[in-house]
C-alpha atoms as one frame of an Amber mdcrd trajectory, in Angstrom:
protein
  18.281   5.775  34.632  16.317   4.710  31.281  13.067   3.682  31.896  11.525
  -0.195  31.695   8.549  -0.674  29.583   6.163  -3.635  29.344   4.419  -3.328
  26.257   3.420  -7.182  25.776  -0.013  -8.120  25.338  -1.809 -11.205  26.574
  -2.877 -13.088  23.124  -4.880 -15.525  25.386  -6.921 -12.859  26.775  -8.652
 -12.180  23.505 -11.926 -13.404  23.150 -12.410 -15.482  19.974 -14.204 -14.251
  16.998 -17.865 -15.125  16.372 -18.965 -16.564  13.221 -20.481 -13.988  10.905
 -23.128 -14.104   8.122 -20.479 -12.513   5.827 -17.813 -14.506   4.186 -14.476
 -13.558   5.819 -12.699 -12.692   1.745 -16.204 -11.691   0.399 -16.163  -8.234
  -1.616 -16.488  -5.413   0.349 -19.535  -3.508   0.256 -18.343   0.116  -0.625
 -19.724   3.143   0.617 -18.001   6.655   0.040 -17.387   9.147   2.432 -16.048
  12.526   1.384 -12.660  14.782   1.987 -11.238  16.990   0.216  -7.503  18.854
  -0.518  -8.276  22.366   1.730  -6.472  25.605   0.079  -4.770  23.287  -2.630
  -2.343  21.376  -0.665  -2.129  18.137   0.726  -3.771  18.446   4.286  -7.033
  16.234   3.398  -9.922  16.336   6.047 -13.344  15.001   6.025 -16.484  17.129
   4.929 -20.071  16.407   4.147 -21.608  15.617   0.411 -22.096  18.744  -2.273
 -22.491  18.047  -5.781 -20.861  21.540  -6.432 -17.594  20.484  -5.479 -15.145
  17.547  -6.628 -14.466  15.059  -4.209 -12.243  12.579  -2.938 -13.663   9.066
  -1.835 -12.859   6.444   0.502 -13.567   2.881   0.444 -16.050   2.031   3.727
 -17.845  -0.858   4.718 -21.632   0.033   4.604 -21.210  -2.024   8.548 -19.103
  -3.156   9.977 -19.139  -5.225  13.660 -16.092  -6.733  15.451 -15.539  -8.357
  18.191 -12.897  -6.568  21.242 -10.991  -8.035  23.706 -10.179  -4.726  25.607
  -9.956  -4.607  29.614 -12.832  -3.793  31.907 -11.949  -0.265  33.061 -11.416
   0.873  29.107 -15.229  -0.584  28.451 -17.364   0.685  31.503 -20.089   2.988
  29.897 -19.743   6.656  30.597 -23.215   7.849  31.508 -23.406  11.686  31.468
 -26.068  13.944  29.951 -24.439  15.899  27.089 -25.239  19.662  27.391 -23.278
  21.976  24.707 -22.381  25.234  25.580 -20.837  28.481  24.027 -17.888  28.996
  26.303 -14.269  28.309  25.955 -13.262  24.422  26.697 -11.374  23.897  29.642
  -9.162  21.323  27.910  -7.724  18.520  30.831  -4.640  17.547  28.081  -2.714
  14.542  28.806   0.642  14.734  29.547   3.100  12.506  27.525   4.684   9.642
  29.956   7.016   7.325  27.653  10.299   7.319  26.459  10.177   7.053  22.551
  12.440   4.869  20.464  13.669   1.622  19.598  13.920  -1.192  22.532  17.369
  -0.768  24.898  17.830  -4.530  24.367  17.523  -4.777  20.799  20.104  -1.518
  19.875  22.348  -3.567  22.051  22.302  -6.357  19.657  22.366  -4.360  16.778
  24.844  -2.216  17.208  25.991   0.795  16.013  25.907  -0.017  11.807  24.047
  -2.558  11.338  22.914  -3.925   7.998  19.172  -3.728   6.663  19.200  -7.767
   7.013  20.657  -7.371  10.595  17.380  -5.647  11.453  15.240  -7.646   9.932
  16.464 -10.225  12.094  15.182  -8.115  15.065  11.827  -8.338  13.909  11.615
 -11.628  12.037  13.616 -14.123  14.030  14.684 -17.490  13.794  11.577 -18.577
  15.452   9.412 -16.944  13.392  10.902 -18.747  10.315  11.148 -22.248  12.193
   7.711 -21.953  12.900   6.732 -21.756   9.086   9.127 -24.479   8.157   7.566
 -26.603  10.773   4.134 -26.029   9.613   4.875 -26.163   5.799   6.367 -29.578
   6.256   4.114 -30.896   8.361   0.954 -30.103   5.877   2.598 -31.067   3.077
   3.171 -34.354   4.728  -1.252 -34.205   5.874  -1.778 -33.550   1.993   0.431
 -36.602   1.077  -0.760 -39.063   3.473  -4.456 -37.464   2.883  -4.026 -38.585
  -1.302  -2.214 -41.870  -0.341   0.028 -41.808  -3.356   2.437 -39.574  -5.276
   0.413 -37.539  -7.387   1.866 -35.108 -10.011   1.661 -32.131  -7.411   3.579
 -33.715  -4.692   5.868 -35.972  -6.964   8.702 -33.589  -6.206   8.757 -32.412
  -2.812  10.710 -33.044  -0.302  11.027 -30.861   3.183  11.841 -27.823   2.649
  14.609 -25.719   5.126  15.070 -22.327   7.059  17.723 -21.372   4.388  14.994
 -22.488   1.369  12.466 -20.952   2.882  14.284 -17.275   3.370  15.341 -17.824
  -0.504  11.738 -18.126  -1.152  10.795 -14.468   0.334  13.663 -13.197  -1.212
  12.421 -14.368  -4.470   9.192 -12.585  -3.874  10.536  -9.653  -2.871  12.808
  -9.163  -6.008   9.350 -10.164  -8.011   7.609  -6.937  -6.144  10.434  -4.820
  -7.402  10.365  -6.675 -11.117   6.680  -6.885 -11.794   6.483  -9.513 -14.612
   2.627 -10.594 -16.077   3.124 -14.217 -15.649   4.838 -16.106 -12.761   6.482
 -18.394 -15.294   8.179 -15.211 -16.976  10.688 -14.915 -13.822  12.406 -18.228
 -14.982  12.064 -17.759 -18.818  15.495 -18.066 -20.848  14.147 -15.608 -23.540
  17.095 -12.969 -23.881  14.345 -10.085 -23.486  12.337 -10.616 -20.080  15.523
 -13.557 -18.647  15.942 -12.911 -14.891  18.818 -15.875 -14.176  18.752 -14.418
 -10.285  15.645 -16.613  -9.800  16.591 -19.675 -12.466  20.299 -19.955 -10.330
  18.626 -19.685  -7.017  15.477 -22.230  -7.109  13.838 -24.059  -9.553  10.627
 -22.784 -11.239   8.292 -25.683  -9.761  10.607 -26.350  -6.396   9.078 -22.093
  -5.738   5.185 -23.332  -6.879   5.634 -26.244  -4.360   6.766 -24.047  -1.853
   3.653 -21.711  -2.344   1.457 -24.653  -3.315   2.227 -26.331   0.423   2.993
 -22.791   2.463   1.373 -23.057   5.817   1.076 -21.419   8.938  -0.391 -23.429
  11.545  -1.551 -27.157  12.931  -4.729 -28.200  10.983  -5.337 -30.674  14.359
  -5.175 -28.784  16.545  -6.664 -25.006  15.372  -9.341 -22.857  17.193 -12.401
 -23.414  14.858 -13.860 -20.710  16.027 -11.380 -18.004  15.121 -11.493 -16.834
  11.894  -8.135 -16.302  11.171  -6.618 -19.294  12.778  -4.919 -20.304   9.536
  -2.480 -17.495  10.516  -3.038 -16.588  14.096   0.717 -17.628  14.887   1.682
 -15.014  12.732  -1.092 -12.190  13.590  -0.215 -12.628  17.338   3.762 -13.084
  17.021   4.177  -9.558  14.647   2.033  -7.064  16.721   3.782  -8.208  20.076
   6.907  -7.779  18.411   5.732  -4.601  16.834   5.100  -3.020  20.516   8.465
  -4.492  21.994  10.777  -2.971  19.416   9.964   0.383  19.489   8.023   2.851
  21.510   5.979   5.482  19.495   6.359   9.279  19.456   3.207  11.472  21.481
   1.152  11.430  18.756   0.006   8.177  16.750  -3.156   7.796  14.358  -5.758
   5.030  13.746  -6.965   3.936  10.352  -8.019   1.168   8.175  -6.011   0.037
   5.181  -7.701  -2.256   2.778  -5.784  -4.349   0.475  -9.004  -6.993  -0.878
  -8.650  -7.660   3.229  -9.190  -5.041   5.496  -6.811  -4.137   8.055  -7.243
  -1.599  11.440  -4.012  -0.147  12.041  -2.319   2.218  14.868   0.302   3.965
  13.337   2.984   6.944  14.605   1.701   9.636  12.907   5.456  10.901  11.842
   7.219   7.429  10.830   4.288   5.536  10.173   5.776   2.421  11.858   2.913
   0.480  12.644   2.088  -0.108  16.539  -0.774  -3.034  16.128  -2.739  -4.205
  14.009  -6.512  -5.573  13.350  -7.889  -8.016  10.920 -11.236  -7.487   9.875
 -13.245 -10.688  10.314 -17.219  -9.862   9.445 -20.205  -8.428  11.709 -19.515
  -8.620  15.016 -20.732  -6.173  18.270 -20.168  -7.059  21.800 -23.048  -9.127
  23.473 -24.291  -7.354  26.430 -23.258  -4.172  25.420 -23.996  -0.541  23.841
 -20.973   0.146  22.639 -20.664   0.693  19.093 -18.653  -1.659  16.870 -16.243
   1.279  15.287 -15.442   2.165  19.643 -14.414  -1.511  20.533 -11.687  -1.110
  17.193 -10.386   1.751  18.622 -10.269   0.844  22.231  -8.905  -2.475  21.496
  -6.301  -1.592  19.079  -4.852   1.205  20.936  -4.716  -0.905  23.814  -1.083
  -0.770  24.009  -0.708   3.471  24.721  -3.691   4.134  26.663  -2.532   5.844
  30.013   0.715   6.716  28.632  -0.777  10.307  27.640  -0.552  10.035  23.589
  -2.447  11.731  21.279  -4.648   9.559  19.475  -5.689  11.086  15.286  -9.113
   9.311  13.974 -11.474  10.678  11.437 -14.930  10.782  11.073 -15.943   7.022
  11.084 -14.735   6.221  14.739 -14.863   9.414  16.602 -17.568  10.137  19.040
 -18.329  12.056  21.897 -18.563   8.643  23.909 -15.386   7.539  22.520 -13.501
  10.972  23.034 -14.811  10.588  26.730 -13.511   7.299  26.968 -10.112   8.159
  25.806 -10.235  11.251  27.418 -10.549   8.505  31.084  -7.784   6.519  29.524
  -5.516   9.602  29.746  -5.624   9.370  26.480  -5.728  12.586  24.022  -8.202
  12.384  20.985  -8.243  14.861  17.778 -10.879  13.822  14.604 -12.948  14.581
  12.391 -16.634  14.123  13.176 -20.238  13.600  11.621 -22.246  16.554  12.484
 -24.993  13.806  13.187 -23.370  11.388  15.940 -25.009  10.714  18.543 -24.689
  13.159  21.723 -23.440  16.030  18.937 -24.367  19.674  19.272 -27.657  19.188
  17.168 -27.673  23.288  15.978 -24.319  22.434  13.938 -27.109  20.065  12.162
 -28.937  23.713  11.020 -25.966  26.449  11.743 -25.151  28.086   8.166 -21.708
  29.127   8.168 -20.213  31.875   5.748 -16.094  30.636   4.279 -14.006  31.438
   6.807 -16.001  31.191   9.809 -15.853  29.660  12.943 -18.384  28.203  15.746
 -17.186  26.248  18.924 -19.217  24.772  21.671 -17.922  22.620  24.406 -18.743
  20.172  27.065 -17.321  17.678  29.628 -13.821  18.834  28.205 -14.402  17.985
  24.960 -14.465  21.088  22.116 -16.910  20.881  19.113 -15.571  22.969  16.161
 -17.677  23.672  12.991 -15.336  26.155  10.600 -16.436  26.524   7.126 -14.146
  26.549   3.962 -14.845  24.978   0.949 -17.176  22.809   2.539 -18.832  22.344
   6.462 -15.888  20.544   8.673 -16.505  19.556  11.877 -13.894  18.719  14.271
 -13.987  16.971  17.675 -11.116  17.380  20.354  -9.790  16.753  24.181  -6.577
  18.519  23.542  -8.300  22.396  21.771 -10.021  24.939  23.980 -10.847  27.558
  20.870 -10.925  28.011  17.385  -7.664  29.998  17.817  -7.312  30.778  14.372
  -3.701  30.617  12.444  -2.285  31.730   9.152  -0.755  29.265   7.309   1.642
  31.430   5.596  -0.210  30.212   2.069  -2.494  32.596  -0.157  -4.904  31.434
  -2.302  -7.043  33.725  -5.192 -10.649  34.355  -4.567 -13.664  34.144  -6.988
 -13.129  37.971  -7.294  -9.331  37.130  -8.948  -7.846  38.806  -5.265  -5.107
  36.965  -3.299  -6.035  36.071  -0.183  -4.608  34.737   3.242  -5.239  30.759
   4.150  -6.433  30.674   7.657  -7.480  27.702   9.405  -8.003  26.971  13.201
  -5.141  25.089  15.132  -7.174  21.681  16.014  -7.598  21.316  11.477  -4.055
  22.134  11.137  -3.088  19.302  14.282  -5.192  16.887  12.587  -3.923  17.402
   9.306  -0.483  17.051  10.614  -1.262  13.715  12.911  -3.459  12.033  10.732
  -2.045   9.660   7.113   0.384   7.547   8.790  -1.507   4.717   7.881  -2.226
   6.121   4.004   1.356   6.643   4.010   2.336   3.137   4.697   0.045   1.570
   2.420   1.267   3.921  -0.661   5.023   2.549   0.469   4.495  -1.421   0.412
   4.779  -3.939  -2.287   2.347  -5.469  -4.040   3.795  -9.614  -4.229   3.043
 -10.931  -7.398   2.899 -14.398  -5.718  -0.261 -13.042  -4.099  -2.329 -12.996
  -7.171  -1.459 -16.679  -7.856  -2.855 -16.917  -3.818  -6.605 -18.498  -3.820
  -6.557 -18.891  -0.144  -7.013 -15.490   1.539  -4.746 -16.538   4.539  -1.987
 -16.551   2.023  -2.949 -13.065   1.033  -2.536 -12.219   4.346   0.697 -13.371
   5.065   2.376 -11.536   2.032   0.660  -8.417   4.031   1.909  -8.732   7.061
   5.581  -9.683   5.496   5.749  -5.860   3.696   4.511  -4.647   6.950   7.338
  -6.089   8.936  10.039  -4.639   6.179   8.204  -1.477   6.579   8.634  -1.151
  10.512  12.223  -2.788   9.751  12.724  -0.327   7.355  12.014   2.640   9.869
  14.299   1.438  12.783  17.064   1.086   9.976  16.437   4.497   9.527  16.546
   6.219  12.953  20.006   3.821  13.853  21.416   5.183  10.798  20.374   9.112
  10.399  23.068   9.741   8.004  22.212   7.073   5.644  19.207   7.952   3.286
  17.929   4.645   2.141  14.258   4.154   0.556  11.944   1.446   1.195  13.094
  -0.032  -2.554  16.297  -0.378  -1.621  16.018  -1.818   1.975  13.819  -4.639
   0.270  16.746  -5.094  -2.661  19.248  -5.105  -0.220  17.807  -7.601   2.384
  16.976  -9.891  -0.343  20.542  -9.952  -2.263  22.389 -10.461   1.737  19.860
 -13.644   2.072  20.717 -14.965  -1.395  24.180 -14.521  -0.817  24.509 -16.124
   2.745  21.789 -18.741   2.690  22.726 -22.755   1.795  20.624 -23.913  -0.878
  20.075 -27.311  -1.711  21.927 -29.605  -4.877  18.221 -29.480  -6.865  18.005
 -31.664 -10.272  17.884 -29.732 -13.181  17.329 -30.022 -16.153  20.128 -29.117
 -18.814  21.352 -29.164 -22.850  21.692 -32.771 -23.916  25.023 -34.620 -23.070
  27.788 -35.007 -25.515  29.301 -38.513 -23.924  28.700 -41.779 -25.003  24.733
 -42.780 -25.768  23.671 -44.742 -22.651  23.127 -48.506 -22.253  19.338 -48.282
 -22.616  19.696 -46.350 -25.668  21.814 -48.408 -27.834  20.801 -49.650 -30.901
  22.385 -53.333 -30.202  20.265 -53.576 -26.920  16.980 -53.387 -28.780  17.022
 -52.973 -32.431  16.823 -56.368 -35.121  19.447 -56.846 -36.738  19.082 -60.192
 -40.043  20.854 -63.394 -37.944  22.997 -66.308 -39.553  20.802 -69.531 -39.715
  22.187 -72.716 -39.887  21.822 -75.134 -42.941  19.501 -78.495 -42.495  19.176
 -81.910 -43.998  16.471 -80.501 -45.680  17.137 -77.256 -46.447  20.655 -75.658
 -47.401  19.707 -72.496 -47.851  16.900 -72.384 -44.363  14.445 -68.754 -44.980
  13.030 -68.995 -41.239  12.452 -65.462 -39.893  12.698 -64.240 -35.879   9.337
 -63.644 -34.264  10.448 -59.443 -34.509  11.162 -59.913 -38.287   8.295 -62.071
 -39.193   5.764 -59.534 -37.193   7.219 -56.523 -39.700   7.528 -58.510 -42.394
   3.505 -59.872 -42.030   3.251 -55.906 -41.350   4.486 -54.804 -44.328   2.895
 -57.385 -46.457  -0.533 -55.954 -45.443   0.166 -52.594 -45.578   1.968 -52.466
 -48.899   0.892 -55.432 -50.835   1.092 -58.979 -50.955   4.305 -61.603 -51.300
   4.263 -61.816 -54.793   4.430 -57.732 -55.362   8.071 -57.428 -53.709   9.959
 -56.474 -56.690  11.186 -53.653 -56.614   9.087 -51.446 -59.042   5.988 -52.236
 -56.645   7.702 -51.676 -53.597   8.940 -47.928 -54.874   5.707 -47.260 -55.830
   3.722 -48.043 -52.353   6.752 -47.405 -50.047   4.990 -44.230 -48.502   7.217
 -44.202 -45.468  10.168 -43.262 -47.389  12.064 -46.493 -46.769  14.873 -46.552
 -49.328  15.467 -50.232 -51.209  17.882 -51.251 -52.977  18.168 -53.890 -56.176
  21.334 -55.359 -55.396  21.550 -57.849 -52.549  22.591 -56.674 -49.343  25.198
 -58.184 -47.511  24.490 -58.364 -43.399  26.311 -58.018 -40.580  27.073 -61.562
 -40.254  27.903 -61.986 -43.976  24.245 -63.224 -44.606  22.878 -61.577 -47.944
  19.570 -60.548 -48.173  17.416 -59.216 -50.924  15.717 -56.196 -51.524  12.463
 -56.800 -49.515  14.590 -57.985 -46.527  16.184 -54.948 -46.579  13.190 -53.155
 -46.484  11.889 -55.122 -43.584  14.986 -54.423 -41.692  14.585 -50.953 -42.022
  10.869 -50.941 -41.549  11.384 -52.265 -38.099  14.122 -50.251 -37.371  12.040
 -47.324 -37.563   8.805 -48.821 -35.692  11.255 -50.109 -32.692  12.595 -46.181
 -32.929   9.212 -44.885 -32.763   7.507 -47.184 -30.216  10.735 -45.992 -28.225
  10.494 -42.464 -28.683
């Protein structure tokens, strides 16, 4: 009989954020903090600072301080007095309690070959995309009422769907796979750079209202004191979803990613699927309490496999001594990298000289200290290692002498090298959105974040349902996005088109507007009346005092001013109602033709 898992979290138990000095999108402060490639190949592992050597930096936060929301057993301070000794550990290692793989419930559903968009469904559902709808709509209706009239942004909307709103991610996706320097250049007709996928599928500024009004969440009714309430909904909805899909393997790995927005992650060490996630929200440390910020991340991130007996990869800017206990309590493994100067560290590794290729251990309350020296000093901190216990990799490497030599390197570097880049890994393997750079709002940025990481962790239980089928993260994302363009229900939008070849409309035909010389009726006193309309009289006065007076309408000094190009004749002209007229009426009539035309146009 399978085993049952409950691997929910309580959302409401978090305690909210507290407001920080530091903006929540500000720049980074950047520190670096060394590794380096041992032997050549890719195993990367922290060391300290030598100017001799080339090295490899990582972006840090000079400090950082969060908030945690972890239970009371996984806090309580362990108090013990930290004597290091030179005898073998006597290593209490955790033994592994969970079944690994994808949720019983949701393989059901699946299937036995399903489609990439069939399990996408598993982790996005139709929730998930009601709840955006819902919110979209309802802002852009706040913004709206908020202006109190139709303003050129809004002039067009109109609610937008499930179905519109899918098209819209699919559209970004195919722009993360068809990087383009302008947004406008996905719907330009130019034969060189024309994508008609995006033209045929939405409008250019139906997609900018859609990003212009994107929301998340109920402006009325948000937490003001979280920090990331613009997209809690979404924060808390992914990483319990994350947990219920799929169960890790033994050994998972915590890091940070950092995108402009930094993100803790807890990560399976050989898939990379990510477990839960963190989003960095300025200085925060837990009132009443010793424990250092970088401890609460870990113990509140890896809430979800403490006791299980996993192994738990960190390197050198969370692991402790403290923390290793506190795992170690947790039946919880721990393997890192560690700064010689922690606190409650051996303090002789501070002045031990090491030769390359040797070795010094010390140990205490089950936890093994390892200082080995290569190319640099590395220190190493473990639960799970009782020795050095030294192993060749199989790999030589030339000395300075020009001899070949053997790469040894103890078993905890070569475990930690080996559990540790799952989150590195995932960040090298999602899209960048274009859309985000268009994104002033850092919630947006967010958002776009956590969409690539749920294709990602889609993406990976696509891959262990179907082990035969090789498919890369590229074409997961193509594929998902051409299935929702082909099964989704779009709207009829207005567009705009070539000019029509049918019959000029009502409004635009000439006998609607345009002056044409009328048939006036002879008087007692006058058999031949002159009398102008009030249109004809205005051009005529018009062109009187623009190109001279009555008495200069012949013809010779009507060529010679007649700048406009108006062509006269010096016959009469007979009208449409058999009236003639001579050549300044003709003149007129075409002078106020063409000022109609233009006041039209």
């Amino acid at each position: 009989m399978s085993k049952t898992r409950n691997i929910f979290y309580d959302s409401d138990s978090e305690s909210d954020f507290e407001k920080s000095e530091e903006e929540l999108f500000s720049d980074p402060e950047i520190d670096n903090y060394n590794e380096i490639q041992s032997e050549g190949d890719e195993d990367d592992i922290e060391i300290e600072n030598d100017d001799n050597f080339n090295i490899i930096s990582r972006f840090r936060r000079r400090t950082r301080r969060l908030s945690s929301s972890d239970s009371e057993s996984s806090r309580e301070p362990v108090s013990e007095e930290w004597i290091w000794e030179e005898e073998e550990n006597v290593a209490d290692i955790k033994s592994f309690s969970e079944i690994s793989g994808i949720n019983p419930l949701s393989l059901r559903r699946l299937g036995g070959n399903p489609t990439p968009l069939d399990v996408l469904k598993e982790v996005l559902n139709e929730d998930f995309w009601d709840t955006i709808v819902e919110e979209t709509n309802r802002y852009a209706r706040q913004v709206i009422e908020k202006e109190g009239c139709v303003t050129k942004k809004n002039q067009g909307w109109f609610p937008v769907s499930s179905d519109e709103m899918k098209a819209y991610i699919a559209l970004c996706i195919l722009m993360s796979q068809m990087k383009k320097p302008k947004m406008h250049m996905y719907w330009s007709k130019r034969y060189a750079i024309s994508t008609p996928i995006f033209a045929s599928t939405m409008p250019r500024d139906r997609f900018f209202d859609i990003s212009s009004f994107l929301h998340f969440t109920d402006n009325e009714k948000e937490n003001k004191d979280d920090r990331i309430r613009k997209i809690r909904n979404i924060v808390d909805y992914l990483n319990a979803k994350f947990c219920y899909l799929y169960t890790p393997d033994s050994e998972v790995a915590i890091d940070e990613a950092c995108f402009g927005i930094k993100f803790y992650k807890l990560c399976e060490s050989t898939s990379s699927y990510c477990i839960r996630f963190k989003i960095y929200v300025g200085k925060n440390k837990i009132q009443g309490s010793d424990i250092p910020a970088t401890e609460s991340v870990v113990m509140e991130v890896a809430q979800p496999i403490l006791k299980k007996g996993y192994t738990l990869y960190m390197d050198n800017f969370y692991s402790s001594p403290h923390l290793f206990l506190t795992l170690l309590k947790n039946d919880t493994n721990a393997v890192g990298t560690v700064r010689k100067n922690r606190k409650n560290m051996p303090k002789v590794f501070s002045s031990m000289k090491l030769k390359k290729g040797e070795v010094k251990t010390l140990s205490s309350h089950g936890l093994l200290a390892l200082k080995w020296r290569d190319k640099k000093d590395v220190h190493i901190l473990s639960t799970k290692h009782s020795n050095a216990d030294l192993i060749n990799t199989g790999k030589r490497r030339k000395n300075k002498g020009g001899d070949s030599e053997n790469i040894i390197k103890p078993a905890s570097v070569l475990e930690y090298n080996k559990g540790m880049g799952g989150v590195d890994k995932q960040d090298q393997l999602l899209a960048c959105f274009p859309v985000m750079r268009k994104c002033v709002k850092g919630y947006k940025k967010m958002f776009f974040y956590l969409i690539d990481m749920a294709f990602y962790n889609a993406h990976v239980l696509y891959s262990k349902i179907n082990c035969t089928t090789k498919a890369g993260i590229t074409s997961f994302r193509l594929a998902i996005a051409e299935e929702l363009l082909e099964q989704l229900s779009l709207p009829n939008y207005k567009r705009r088109g070539r000019p029509s070849s049918s019959d000029t409309p009502f409004r635009l035909a000439a006998k609607n507007w345009a002056h044409f010389p009328e048939n006036i009726p002879s008087t007692k006193s006058k058999q031949h009346p002159g009398k102008r309309g009030k249109n004809y009289t205005a051009a005529y006065r018009g062109f009187r005092n623009k190109y001279g007076s009555k008495k200069d309408s012949n013809e010779t000094t009507l060529r010679k001013k007649n700048t406009m190009g108006i062509q006269l004749k010096t016959t009469s002209v007979v009208g449409v109602d058999g009236v003639k007229s001579s050549p300044y009426d003709t003149g007129m009539q075409s002078l106020s033709l063409f000022q109609k035309s233009r006041s039209f146009l």
